[in-house]
MARVOBA-120539 format. One record per residue (C-alpha): x, y, z. Coordinates in steps of 0.5 Angstrom, whole numbers, plus 2048, in hexadecimal, padded with zeros to 3 digits. Layout:
% MARVOBA-120539
XYZ ...
//
This chain:
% MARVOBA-120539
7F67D17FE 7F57D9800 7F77DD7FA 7F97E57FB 7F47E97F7 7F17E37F4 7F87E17EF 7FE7E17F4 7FE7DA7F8 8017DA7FF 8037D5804 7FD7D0804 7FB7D180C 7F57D480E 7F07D680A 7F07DF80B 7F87DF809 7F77E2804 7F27E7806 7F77E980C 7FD7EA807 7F87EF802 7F77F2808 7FF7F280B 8017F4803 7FC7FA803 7FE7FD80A 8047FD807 803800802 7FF806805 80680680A 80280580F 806805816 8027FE818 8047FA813 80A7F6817 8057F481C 8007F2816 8067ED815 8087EB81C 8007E981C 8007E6816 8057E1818 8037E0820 7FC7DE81C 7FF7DA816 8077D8818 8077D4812 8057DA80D 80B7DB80A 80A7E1806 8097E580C 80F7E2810 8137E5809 80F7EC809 8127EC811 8197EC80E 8177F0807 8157F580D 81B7F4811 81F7F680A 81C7FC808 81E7FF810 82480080C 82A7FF812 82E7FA814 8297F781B 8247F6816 8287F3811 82A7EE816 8237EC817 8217EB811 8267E7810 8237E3816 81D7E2813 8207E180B 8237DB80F 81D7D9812 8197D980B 8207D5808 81F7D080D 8177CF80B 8177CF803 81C7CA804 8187C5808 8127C8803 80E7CC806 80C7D2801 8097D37F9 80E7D57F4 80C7DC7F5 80D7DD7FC 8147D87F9 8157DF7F5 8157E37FB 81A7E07FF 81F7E07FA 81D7E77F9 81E7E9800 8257E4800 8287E87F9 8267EF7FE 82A7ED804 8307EA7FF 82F7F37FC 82F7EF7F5 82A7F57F3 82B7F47EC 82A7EC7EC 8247EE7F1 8207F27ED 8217EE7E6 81E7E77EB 8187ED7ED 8177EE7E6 8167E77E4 8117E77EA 80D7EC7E7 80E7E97E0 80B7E37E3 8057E77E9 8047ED7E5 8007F07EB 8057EC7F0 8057F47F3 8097F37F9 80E7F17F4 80D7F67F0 80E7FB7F6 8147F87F8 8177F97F1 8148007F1 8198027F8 81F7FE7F5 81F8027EF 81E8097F3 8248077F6 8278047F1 82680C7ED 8238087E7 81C80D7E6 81C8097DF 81B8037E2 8168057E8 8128087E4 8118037DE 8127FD7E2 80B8007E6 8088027DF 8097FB7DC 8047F87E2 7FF7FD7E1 7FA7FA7DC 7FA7F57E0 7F77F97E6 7F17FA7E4 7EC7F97E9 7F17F67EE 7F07F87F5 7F77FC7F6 7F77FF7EF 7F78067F1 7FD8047F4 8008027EF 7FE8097EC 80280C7F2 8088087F1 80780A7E8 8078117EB 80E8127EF 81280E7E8 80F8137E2 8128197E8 8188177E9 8188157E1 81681D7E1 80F81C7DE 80D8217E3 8068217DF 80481A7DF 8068197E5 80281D7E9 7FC81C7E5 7FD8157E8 7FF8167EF 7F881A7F0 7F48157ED 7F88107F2 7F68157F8 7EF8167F5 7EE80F7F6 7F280E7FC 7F4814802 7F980F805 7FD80E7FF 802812803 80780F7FD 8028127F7 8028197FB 80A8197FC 80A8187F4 80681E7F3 80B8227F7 8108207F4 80C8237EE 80B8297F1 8128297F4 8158297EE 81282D7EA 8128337F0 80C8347F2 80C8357F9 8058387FC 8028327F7 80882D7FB 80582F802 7FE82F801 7FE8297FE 801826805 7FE829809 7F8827806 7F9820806 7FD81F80D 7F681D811 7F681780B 7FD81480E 7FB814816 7FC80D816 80280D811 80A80A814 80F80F813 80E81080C 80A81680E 81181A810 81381A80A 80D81E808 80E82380D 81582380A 812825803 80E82A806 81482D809 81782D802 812832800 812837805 819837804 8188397FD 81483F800 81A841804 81683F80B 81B83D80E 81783E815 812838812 817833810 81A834818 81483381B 81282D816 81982A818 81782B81F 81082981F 81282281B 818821816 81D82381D 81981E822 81781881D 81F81781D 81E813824 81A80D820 82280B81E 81F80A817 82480D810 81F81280D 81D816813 824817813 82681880C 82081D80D 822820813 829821810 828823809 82482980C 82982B811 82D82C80B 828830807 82683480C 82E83680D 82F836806 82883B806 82D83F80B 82883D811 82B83B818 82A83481B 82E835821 82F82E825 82A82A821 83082581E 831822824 82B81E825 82B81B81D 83481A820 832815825 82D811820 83181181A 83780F81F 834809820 834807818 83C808816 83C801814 836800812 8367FD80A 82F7FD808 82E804804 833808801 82E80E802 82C80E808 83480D80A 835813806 83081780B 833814811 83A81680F 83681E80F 83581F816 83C81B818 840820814 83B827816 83D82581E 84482381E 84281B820 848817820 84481281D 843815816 84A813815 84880C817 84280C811 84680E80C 84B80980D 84480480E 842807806 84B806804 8497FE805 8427FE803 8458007FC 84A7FB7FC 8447F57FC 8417F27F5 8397F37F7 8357F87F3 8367FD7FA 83D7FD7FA 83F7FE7F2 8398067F3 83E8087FA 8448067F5 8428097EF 83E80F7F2 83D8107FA 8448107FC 8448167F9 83E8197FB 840817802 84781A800 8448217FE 83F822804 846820809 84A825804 84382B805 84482980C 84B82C80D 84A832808 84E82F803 84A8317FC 84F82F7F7 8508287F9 8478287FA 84682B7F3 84A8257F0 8478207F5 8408247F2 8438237EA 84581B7EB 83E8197EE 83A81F7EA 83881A7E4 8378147E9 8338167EF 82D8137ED 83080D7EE 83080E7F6 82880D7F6 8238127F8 81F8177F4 82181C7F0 81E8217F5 82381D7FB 82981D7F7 8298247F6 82C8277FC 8338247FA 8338297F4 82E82E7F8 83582F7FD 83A82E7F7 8368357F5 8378387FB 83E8367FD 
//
């Protein structure tokens, strides 16, 4: 039987499948854009590779839109069909059903099952990093840093433990450990240049304790390291434009938007848009004129109004809506109405929280600032509850201030 990393047993078909998942587990763990196509390999080479096939549909969920979902949960079928004729180990078992709890938006029973995961496989670092975005969203930074710090002992010597020290980093940040975090998040690049989740940790760091030159020369730094990176690396251009925003640059942050935020929003995938539309909003803010800019990231958000996958990224769709006057932010919002009434971990954080988030961007919209500042006060306490970092979410307060 083929092993991953010497202690995870998968499907007994060919001998190296293990070799090729340690290599498919790495390249996603460096965000590296040829991951899909190491898993579409994989599964050409080795059909009754079981774990491949659910990286396929952990791949498709992690797109974070309704075409995705559709075809994770095609996959999540597939691999249904095959361990109940008993294809697969227990530890790929554990998988699907993780992937099925994901498409079911069981969160909270999904991480506590990836929590038993781990208690069993403590260097299981697929699952580990799964649990790790699922409590980002989730805006459980506790969790994500303690569910990580908990593992790590157990990583000494382990072939993808600087990752592993990445990931420590990102939760002692958004837990508000700025020191500790940014030691950690160097010795992972130091041992790692393609760890483009390690370098987003340490400029969170910087990002939040202001510290913008330090910000940008860190980036820029390291961007020749991220050539082979998915679109993650946007992201990073994000945070660099955050930074020449805190130095009043908003000649830099135009051409940054220009340059790479702006256009990355044609690949359709929810962080460039949330990065796209989240700037424009600051630069606004900042008192900096965005001319015709909303009307692309408009078409792109106009084909997810009924999307139900992520509360924040709906949220950010619904902004370029609202700024061009598009007929079908009223078509969103009546999305994220139904999307309150459904009894799945989502649905109870748009019923608790992100209707009035989406409440107070339409209000801010219409210059109604008595009716946005008392959106702003219900969902004030609860933010964290939509997901994403603390540097993320602070634009909803940044344009309460400044309404």
């Amino acid at each position: 039987m083929s092993t991953l990393d010497d202690t995870l047993p998968v499907s007994p078909t060919s001998a190296d499948a293990g070799g090729r998942l340690h290599d498919i587990v790495g390249s996603y763990l460096e965000s590296r854009a040829d991951t899909p196509l190491l898993v579409r390999e994989q599964i050409a080479r080795d059909p009754d590779h079981l774990m491949a096939r659910c990286m396929m549909g952990y791949l498709s969920r992690l797109a974070g839109d309704a075409v995705n979902a559709g075809r994770a949960r095609q996959v999540h079928a597939d691999l249904t069909r095959r361990v109940e004729a008993g294809a697969g180990t227990a530890w790929e078992h554990d998988h699907v059903t993780a992937l099925g709890l994901w498409l079911d938006d069981r969160l909270d029973v999904l991480m506590t099952h990836l929590e038993g995961v781990l208690d069993a496989q403590p260097t299981d670092t697929l699952a580990l990093r799964m649990l790790h975005y699922l409590y980002f969203y989730d805006g459980d930074a506790a969790r994500m840093r303690d569910s990580v710090r908990r593992r790590l002992p157990g990583y000494a010597g382990h072939p993808f433990e600087a990752f592993v020290h990445g990931m420590l980093s990102f939760g002692l940040e958004e837990a508000g450990d700025y020191a500790e975090a940014e030691t950690e998040g160097r010795s992972a690049v130091d041992r790692n240049p393609r760890d483009i989740w390690a370098a987003h940790a340490v400029a969170h760091v910087m990002e939040m304790q202001g510290r913008p030159e330090d910000g940008i020369g860190w980036i820029q730094g390291l961007r020749r390291h991220w050539d082979g990176a998915n679109n993650f690396r946007h992201h990073l251009d994000w945070h660099e434009a955050l930074f020449h925003l805190r130095r009043h640059d908003l000649d830099a942050v135009l051409r940054l938007y220009d340059d790479t935020v702006g256009p990355a929003i044609a690949d359709d995938f929810y962080l460039d848009l949330c990065n796209a539309a989240s700037l424009l909003l600051r630069i606004e803010a900042a008192g900096g004129e965005v001319g015709d800019r909303w009307q692309p990231l408009a078409r792109i958000a106009e084909g997810h109004v009924e999307d139900t996958e992520l509360v924040f990224a709906s949220l950010h769709y619904l902004m370029p809506l609202l700024k061009t006057g598009h007929p079908a932010a009223a078509r969103l919002l009546a999305t994220l109405e139904a999307w309150s009434a459904r009894d799945t971990t989502q649905g109870r954080v748009v019923a608790q929280v992100a209707l009035d988030v989406a409440h107070f961007l339409e209000a801010l919209n219409r210059r109604d600032r008595a009716s946005a500042a008392a959106a702003h006060d219900r969902f004030r306490q609860g933010l964290h509850r939509i997901g994403g970092s603390h540097a993320q979410r602070a634009l909803f307060h940044l344009l309460n201030d400044a309404a």
